[in-house]
N, C-alpha and C positions, 0 to 999 in steps of 0.2 A: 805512886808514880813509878815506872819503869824507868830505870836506867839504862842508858843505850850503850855508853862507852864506857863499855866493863874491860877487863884486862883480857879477857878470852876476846872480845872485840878488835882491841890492841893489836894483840898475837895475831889474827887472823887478817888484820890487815897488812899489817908489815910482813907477812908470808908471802901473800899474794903480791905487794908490791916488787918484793925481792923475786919472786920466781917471773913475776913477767918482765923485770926489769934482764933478768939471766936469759930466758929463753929469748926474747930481743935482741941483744947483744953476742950472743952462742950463735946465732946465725946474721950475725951483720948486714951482710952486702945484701941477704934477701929481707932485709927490714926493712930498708929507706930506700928511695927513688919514685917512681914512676908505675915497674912492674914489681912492685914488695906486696909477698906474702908475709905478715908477722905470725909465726906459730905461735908466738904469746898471744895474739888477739882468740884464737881459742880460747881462752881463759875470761874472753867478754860476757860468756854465757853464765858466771859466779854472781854477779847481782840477783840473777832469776833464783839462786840458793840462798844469798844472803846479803844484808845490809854493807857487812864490814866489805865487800869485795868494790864498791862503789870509791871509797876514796884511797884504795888497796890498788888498784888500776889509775887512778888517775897519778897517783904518787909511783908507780912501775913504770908508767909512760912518761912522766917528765924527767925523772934519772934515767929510763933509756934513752929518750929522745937528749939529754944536754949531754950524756956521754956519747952520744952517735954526733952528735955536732963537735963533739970536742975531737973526736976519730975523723973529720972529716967529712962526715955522714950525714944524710939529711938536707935539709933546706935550711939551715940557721934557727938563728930568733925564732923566723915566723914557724918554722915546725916542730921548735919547743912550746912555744906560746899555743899555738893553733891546732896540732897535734894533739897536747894532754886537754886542752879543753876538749875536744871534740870526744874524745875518751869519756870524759869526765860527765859530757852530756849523752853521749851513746849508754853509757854506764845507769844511767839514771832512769831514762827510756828502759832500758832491760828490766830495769827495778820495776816498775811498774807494767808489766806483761806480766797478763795471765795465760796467756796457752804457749805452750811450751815450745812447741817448734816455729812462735814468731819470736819468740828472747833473744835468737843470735842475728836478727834483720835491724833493730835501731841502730849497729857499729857499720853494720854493709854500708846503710844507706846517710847516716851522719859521716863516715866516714869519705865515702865518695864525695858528698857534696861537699865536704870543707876539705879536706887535703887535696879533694884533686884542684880545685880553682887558686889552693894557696902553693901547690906545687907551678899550676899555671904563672900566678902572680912573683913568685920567686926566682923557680928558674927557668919560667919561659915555655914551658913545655903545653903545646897545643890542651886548651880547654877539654873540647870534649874526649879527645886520646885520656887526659890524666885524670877524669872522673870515670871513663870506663875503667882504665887498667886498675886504678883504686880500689873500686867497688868489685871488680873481679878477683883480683888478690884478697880484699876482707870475706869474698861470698867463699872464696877457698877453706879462708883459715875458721870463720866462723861458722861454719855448714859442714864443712868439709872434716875439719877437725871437734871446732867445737859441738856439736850435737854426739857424735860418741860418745865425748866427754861428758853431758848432758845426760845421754844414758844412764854411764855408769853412776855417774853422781847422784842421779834417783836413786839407783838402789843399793844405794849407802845414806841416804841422806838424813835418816833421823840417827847414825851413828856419827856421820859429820857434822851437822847445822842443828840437831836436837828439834827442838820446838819452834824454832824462828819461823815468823809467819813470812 
């Protein structure tokens, strides 16, 4: 039987947690709200490379998300709580995509559908405004940023991720 949570697993998650919890926080104001691009949400497209990037992201977004609340930041509880899940399920969705250029669409549209109605539910912010502005800030960072990244990570990727299916 395969072991999954080997220490290169370990390593490769707390990497990822910590760079998307950095790159979140390194651009604050454009993280949280209404109209947030997160340039860490680039980093959504690592599950389509690997298993460890799945709880690597969700664990990146609940420390960025409780330190952007603690800054002020964010919607509270609900965009800690509502937030890393949606992450967490977005992240999972990517895991299981096989062609390559739908991998960064489960964070677009998981994302929109649940942060924009619990930005709605928090701080009031008109429904359908805060599912588009959502989904258009994640079609940014995840399209926009994540698929170069996507590239390049192909053609590194049996020197980064080895054999992982």
């Amino acid at each position: 039987m395969r072991r999954y949570v080997t220490p290169r697993f370990l390593a490769r998650t707390a990497l990822i947690a910590a760079l998307y919890a950095a790159l979140t926080l390194a651009v604050a104001p454009l993280s949280y709200g209404i109209m947030q691009v997160r340039v860490a949400e680039a980093l959504c497209v690592l599950p389509y490379f690997t298993a460890s990037a799945v709880p690597g992201l969700f664990v990146g977004c609940l420390v960025a998300n409780g330190v952007g609340v603690a800054m002020g930041l964010g919607a509270g509880l609900p965009d800690i709580v509502f937030g890393s899940m949606a992450t967490l399920a977005a992240a999972l969705l990517t895991r299981a995509m096989r062609r390559r250029y739908l991998a960064p669409l489960p964070p677009v549209v998981v994302n929109a559908f649940v942060i924009g109605p619990m930005l709605h539910a928090a701080l009031r912010y008109p429904l359908l405004a805060a599912i588009a502005w959502v989904g258009l800030g994640q079609l940014v960072a995840c399209y926009g940023l994540g698929v170069p990244l996507m590239l390049l990570l192909e053609r590194h990727r049996e020197r980064l991720f080895g054999a992982e299916p």
